[in-house]
C-alpha positions in Angstrom: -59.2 7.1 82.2 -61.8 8.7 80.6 -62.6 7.1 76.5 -62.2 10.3 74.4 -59.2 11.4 76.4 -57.6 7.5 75.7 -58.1 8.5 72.2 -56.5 11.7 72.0 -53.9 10.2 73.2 -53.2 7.5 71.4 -53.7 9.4 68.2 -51.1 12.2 69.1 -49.0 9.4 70.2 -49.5 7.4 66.6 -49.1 11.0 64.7 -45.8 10.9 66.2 -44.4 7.7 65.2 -45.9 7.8 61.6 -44.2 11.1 61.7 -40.6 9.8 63.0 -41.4 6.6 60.5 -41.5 8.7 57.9 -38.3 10.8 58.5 -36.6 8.1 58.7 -37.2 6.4 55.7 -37.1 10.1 53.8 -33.4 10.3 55.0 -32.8 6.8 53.5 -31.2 8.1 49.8 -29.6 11.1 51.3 -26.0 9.9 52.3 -25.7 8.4 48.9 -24.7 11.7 46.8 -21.0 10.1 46.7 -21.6 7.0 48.5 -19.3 5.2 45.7 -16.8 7.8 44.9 -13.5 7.7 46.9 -14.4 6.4 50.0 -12.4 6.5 53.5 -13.4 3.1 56.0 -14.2 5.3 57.8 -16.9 6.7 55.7 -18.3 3.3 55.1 -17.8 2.2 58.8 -19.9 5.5 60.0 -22.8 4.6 56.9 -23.1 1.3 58.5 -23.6 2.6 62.2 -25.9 5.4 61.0 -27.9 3.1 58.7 -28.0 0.0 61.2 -29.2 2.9 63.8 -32.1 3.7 62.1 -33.4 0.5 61.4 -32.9 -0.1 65.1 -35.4 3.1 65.9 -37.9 2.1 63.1 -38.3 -1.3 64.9 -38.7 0.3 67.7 -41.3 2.8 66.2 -42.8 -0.4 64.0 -43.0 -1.9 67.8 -44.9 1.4 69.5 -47.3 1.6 66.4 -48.4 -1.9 66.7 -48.8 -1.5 70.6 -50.5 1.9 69.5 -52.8 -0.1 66.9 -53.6 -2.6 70.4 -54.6 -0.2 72.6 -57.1 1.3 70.3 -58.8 -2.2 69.3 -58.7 -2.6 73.6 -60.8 0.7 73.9 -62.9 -0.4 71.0 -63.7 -3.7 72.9 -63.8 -1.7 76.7 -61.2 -3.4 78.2 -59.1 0.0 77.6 -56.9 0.7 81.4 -56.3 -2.7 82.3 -54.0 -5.2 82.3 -53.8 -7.7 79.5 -52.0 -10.4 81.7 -53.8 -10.0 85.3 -56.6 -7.4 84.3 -55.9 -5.0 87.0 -56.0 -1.6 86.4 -53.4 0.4 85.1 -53.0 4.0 86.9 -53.9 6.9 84.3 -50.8 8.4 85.3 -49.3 5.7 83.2 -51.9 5.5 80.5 -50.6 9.6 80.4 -46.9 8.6 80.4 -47.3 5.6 78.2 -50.8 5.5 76.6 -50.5 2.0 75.0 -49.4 0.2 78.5 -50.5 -3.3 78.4 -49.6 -4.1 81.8 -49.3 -2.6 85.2 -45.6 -1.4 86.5 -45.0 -4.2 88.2 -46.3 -6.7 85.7 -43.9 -4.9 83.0 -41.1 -5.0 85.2 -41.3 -8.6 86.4 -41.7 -9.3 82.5 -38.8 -7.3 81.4 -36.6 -9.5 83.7 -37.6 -12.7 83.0 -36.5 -11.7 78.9 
């Protein structure tokens, strides 16, 4: 994949998290208007999901950014397209789908099963 299109990539890709990031933590106050007054379990058990939710998609998002973060030090050092583990190349039609791939399919996948 060519270098400047890597990078365009990767910084629409790391606009886009900052950007979620940052709507999530500006929705952080806004169930609180009457978070104290009155409340239903119900009320409180929904606040929990919603808040344990978000924290689960911001550590996802924290997780992308820092892959993000990698893949642009690996394009600063030229070893940008392949894979950290065997250092095949990875297909630019995943560096498209998933610009911060660190390994190739089948690497991924044999590591997502082991855990």
């Amino acid at each position: 994949m060519d270098t400047a299109h890597a990078r365009e990539l990767l910084a629409r890709e790391r606009a886009r998290v900052e950007r979620d990031l940052a709507a999530l933590a500006e929705g952080d106050g806004q169930a609180e208007e009457l978070a104290h007054y009155d409340q239903h379990l119900g009320d409180v058990g929904t606040e929990t999901f919603e808040r344990e939710r978000d924290e689960g998609i911001a550590e996802r998002l924290r997780a992308e950014l820092a892959a993000i973060e990698r893949a642009e030090r690996r394009i600063e050092d030229g070893s940008y397209g392949r894979s950290i583990e065997s250092g095949a190349p990875i297909p630019d039609a995943r560096l498209e789908a998933i610009p911060w791939a660190e390994r190739t399919v089948e690497e991924q996948a044999a590591r997502d099963r082991r855990g």
